[in-house]
N, C-alpha and C positions, 0 to 999 in steps of 0.2 A: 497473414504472415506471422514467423516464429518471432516471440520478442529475442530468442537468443541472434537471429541475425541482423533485427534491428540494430542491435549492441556491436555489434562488430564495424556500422559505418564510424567516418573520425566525425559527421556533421553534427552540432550542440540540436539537443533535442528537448520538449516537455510531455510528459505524459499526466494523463488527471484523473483520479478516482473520481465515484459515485458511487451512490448506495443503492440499491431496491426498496421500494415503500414498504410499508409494516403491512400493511392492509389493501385490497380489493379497491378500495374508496380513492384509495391516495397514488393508483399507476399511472394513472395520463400525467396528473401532473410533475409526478420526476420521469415515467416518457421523456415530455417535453420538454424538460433539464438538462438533462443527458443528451437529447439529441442536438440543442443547443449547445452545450460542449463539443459535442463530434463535429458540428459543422467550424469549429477552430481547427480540426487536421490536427491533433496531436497524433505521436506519435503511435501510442496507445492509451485505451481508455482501462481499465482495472474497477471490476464490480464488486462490492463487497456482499458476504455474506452473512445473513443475520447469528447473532448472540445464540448459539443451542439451535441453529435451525431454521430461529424465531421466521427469516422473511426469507430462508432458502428460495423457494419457490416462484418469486419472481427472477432472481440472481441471472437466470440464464435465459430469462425473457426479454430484460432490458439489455443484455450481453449478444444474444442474437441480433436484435432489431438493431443497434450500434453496425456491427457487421455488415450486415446484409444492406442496409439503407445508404451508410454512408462510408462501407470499404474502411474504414477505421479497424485497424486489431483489436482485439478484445481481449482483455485476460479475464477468466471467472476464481473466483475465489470459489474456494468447498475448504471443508473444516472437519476435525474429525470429534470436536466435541460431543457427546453422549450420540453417537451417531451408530449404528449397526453396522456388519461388513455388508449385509445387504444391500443395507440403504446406499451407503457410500458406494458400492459395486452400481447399482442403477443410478446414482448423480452421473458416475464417470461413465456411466454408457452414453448418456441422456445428453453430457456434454461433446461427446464422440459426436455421436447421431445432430447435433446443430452444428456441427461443423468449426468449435473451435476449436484452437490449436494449442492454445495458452491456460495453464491453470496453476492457481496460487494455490498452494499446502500451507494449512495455517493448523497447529492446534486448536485454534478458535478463545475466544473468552468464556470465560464460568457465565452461566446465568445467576442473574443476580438472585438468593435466597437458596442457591446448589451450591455452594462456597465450599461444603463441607461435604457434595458425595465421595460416595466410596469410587475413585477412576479406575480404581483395577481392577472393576466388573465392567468397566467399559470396553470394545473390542479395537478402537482406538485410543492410547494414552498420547503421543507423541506427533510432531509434525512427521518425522522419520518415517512413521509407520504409513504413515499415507504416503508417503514420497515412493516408497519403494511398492504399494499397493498400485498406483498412477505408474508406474513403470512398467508393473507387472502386466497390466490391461492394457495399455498401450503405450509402448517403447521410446514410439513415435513424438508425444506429448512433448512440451515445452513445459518446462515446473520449474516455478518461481518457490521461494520460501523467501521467512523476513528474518530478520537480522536487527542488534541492539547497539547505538553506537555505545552507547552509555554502559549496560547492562538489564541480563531480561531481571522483570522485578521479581523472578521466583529461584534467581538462580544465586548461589553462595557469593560466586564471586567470576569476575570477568573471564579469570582461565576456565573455569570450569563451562561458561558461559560457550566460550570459543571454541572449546574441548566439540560439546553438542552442536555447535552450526557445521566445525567439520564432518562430522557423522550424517549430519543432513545434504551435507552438498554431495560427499563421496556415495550415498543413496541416489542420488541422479537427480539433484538441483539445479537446472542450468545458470540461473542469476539468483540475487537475493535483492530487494527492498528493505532498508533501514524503516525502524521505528521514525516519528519524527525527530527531531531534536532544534534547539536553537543559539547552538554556537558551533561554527564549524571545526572548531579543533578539534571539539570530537570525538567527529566524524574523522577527519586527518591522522588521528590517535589510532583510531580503530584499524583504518584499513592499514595501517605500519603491523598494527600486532596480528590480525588477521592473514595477511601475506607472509609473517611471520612462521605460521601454526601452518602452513599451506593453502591456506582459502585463498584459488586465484579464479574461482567465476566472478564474471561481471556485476560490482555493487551497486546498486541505482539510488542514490541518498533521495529520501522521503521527504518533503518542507511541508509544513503545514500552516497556509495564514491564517493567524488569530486575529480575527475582524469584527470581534467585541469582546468586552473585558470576561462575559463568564466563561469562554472557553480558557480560559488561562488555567483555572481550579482544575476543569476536567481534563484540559492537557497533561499536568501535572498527575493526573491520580491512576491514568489509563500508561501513561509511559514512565511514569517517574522521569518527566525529563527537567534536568535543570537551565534553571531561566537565569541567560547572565543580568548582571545590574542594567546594560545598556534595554535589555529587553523592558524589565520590570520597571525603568525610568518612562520607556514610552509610555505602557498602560498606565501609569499614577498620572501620566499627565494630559493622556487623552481617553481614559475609560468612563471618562462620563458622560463624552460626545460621542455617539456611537456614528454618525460623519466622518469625525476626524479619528476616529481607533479604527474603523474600516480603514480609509486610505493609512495610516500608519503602518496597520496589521498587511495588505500589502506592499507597502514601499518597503519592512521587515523581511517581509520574507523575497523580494525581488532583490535585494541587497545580498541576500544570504545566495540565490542563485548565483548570483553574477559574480559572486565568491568562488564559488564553486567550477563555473564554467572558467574564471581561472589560473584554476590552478586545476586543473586536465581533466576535470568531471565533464564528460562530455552529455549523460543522459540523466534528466531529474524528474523526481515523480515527487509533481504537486496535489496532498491531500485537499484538493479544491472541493470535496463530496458535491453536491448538487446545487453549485454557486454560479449559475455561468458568466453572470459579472465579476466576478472575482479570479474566474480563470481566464477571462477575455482582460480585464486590466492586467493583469502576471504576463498575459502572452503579447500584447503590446506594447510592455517596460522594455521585453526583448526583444522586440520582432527586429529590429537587424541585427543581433546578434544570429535568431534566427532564420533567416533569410524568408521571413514570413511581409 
């Protein structure tokens, strides 16, 4: 199924990222991650693709078997980081040919140590250019892009930020996913100014539970997202029990859900990556919310 028609019921829903393993060695066991997620029925699961490429190769391995085993939608992520039109022209066929429906347009992250290539020998610079490349191959596609509540961290400043997601959506993005963030104003903020500028596809706010104190640094470094006090009082006061910063970390972010659901966010995509106790307690804070 399209996630754009998922989006269209009024029912509250959760969707859950995961990732692909780096390596050959490490596929059964996030297999078996994943397919513990799927057996929760979210509403969709969302694959991520590695940094430059790096774990491309499983991305639509664990995106098919999701699929096909447990009827779960799929989104696959592709990236057009140091990627060729080639290459990207044979992802999008490769993703055709397994039969999904859904796929995420990301520019992708810099490989760490390429900080400084030259992008404009690359034959994609922009999420845009792949959006409108996926459209071109096939029409048909569901295309996801993301979005910042905050702001992207390469961009001058918020207009100019918004300026570029409209460019992306009128390229043919049917939703977007938020960065994470951990206050919901915002998120609140955002979609005023975004409706604003004309972005009216469907937003699906990103949460991300931090369920021990080092993901805090690298939440912060990957998003620039700011941590309010109430956040940064939890972790000083349960980061050193990685027990009680687990359950913290999601009672934080079930909190911030059920915020969300409301005041009229009906669909939320939990970056649970390859937790499936941490997406199995989130989906039990709500399951009558959820009618799960």
């Amino acid at each position: 199924m399209k996630i754009r028609e998922l989006l269209k019921k009024d029912s509250l829903s959760l969707s859950f990222e995961v990732f692909p393993p780096k390596t050959e060695m490490g596929f059964e066991s996030v297999k078996m991650a994943t397919e513990e997620i799927a057996r929760l029925r979210p509403a969709f699961m969302s694959v991520t693709y590695g940094a430059g490429g790096g774990t491309s190769r499983y991305t639509l391995d664990i995106a098919k078997n999701i699929k096909e085993r447990y009827g779960v939608p799929t989104l696959a992520h592709l990236t057009c980081v140091s990627s060729t039109r080639e290459t990207v022209r044979e992802k999008i066929h490769a993703i055709r040919e397994a039969g999904i429906e859904n796929v995420m347009a990301l520019r992708g992250d810099i490989p760490a140590g390429r900080e400084n290539e030259d992008r404009s020998r690359w034959d994609y610079r922009y999420a845009v250019e792949l959006v409108r490349e996926l459209k071109e191959m096939n029409p048909d596609f569901c295309i996801g892009g993301a979005c910042y509540p905050e702001i992207h961290p390469e961009s001058m400043n918020q207009k100019e930020d918004i300026r570029y997601l409209k460019e992306k959506v009128d390229a043919g993005c049917d939703f977007l996913t938020t960065q994470m963030f951990f206050d919901n104003n915002l998120l609140y903020n955002f979609l005023y100014k975004i409706r604003e500028a004309g972005v009216t596809v469907p937003i699906i706010p990103g949460i991300m539970p931090i369920t021990n104190a080092n993901q805090v640094e690298r939440a912060m470094k990957l998003s620039g997202s700011f941590m309010p006090q109430r956040f940064k009082s939890l972790v000083d006061k349960f980061g050193g029990d990685p027990a009680a910063m687990k359950q913290a970390g999601i009672a934080y972010a079930t909190d911030q859900i059920i915020d969300l659901f409301a005041n009229g966010i009906t669909n939320v995509h939990v970056y649970s990556m390859n937790k499936p106790d941490v997406a199995e307690k989130i989906l039990n804070n709500l399951s009558d919310m959820l009618g799960k």
